[in-house]
C-alpha positions as CSV (number, residue, x, y, z in Angstrom):
1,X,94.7,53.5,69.9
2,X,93.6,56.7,68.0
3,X,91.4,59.4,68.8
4,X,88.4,59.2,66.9
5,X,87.2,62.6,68.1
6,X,85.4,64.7,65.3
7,X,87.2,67.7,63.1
8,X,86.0,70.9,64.9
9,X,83.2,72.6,62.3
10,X,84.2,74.8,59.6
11,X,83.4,78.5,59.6
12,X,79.4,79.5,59.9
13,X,77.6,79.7,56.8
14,X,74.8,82.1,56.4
15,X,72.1,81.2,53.8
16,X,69.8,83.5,54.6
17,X,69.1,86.7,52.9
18,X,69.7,89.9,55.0
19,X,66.4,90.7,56.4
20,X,65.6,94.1,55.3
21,X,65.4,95.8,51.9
22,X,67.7,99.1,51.2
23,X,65.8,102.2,51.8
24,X,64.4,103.7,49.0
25,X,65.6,107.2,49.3
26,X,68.7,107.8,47.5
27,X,69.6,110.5,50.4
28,X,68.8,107.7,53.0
29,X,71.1,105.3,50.6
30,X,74.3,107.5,50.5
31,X,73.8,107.3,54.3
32,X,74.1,103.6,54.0
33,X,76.9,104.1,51.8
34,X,78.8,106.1,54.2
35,X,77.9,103.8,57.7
36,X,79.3,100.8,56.0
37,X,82.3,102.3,54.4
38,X,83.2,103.8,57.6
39,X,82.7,101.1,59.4
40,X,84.7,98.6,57.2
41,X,87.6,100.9,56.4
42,X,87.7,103.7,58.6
43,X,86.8,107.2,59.4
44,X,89.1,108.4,56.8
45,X,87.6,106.4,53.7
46,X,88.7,108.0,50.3
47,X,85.2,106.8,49.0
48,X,83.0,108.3,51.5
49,X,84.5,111.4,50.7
50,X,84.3,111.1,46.8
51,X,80.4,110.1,46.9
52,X,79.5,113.1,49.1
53,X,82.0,115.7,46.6
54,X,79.5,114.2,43.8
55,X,76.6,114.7,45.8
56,X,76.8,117.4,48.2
57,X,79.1,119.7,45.4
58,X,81.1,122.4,47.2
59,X,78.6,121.6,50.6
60,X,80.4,118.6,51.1
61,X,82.1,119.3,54.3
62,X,79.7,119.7,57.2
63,X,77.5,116.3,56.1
64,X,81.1,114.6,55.9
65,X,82.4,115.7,59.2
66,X,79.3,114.9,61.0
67,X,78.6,111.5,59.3
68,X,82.3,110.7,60.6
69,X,81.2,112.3,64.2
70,X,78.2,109.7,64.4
71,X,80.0,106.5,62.8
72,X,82.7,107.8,65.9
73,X,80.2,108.2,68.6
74,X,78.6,104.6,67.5
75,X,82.3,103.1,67.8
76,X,82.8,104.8,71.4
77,X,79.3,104.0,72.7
78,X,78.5,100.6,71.6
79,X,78.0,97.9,73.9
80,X,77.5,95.0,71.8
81,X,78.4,94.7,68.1
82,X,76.9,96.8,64.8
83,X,76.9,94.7,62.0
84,X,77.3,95.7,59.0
85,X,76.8,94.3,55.0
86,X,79.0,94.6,52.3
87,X,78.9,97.9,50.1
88,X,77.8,96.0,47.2
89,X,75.1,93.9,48.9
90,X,71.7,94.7,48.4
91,X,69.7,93.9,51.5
92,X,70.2,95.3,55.0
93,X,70.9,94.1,57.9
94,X,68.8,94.5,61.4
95,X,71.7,97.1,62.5
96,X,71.6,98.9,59.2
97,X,68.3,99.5,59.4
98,X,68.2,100.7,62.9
99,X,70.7,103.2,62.0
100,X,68.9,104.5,59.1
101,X,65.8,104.8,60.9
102,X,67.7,106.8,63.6
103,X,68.8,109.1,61.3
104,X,65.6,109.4,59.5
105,X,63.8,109.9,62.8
106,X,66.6,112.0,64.8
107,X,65.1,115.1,64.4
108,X,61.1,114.6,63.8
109,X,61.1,111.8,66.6
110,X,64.0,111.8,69.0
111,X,62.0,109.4,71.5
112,X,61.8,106.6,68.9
113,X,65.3,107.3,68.0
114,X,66.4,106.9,71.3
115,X,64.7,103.9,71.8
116,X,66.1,102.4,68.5
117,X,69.7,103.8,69.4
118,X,69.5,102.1,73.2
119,X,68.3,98.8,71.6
120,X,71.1,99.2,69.1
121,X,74.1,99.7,71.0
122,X,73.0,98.0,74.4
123,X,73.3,101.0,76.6
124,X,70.7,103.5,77.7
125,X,74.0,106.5,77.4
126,X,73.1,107.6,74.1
127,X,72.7,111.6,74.5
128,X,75.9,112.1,72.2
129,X,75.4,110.0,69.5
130,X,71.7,110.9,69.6
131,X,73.3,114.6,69.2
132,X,75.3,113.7,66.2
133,X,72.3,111.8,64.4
134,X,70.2,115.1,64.6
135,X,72.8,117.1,63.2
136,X,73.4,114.7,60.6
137,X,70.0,114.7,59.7
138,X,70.2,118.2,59.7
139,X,73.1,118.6,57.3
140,X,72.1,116.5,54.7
141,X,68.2,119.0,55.0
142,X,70.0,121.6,54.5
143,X,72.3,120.6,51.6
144,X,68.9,119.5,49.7
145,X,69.1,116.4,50.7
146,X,66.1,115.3,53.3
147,X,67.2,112.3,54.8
148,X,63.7,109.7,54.3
């Protein structure tokens, strides 16, 4: 006799499009940028560090190092996954656009920001990378580059 039990289903295939369009704000989409290459590839990502030498100029250090201190924070805090798109795809996804919004928000409305960031990371600890969102925020303002 033979088992006749089914073949276990193939990998998940999305068909959907990514819920949320990229922001409009080139500052806000160099963000982007950074977030996912540092969250595919690492903190150390050659790219990240090319794209803000083009746009920052000599300025490039401080939004770097702080961009790298939030995408550590996020690693170190999260409760739950982060998901994040492609580079190349042109769409957002829910945690993408959390993020941006955090960072957009950071300084102008820390309790939203909170609230996004607690909902995001599925813990209520988020002081530090709270912290490291506002001074994001703040280094690419005073680079010349308002985030939103």
């Amino acid at each position: 006799m033979t088992d006749a039990s089914p073949a276990p289903p193939g990998p998940a295939v999305f068909t959907y499009p990514l819920p949320h369009a990229l922001p409009d704000d080139a500052n806000a989409r160099l963000a982007l940028f950074a977030i996912r290459r540092l969250g595919a590839h690492g903190l150390a990502d050659a790219h990240v560090t090319n794209a803000f030498v083009t746009h920052f100029g000599e300025g490039f250090r401080r939004p770097l190092v702080l961009i790298r201190a939030f995408m550590h924070e996020l690693a170190a805090t999260a409760t739950q996954p982060i998901a994040i798109a492609p580079c190349c795809c042109p769409r957002a996804t829910p945690s993408e656009a959390a993020l941006i919004n955090v960072l957009t928000r950071a300084a102008s409305a820390p309790c939203t920001a909170w609230v996004l960031l607690a909902d995001q990371l599925g813990t209520r600890d988020v002081a530090a990378v709270l912290a490291c969102a506002e001074a994001v925020a703040a280094a690419f303002t005073d680079a010349g580059r308002p985030l939103g």
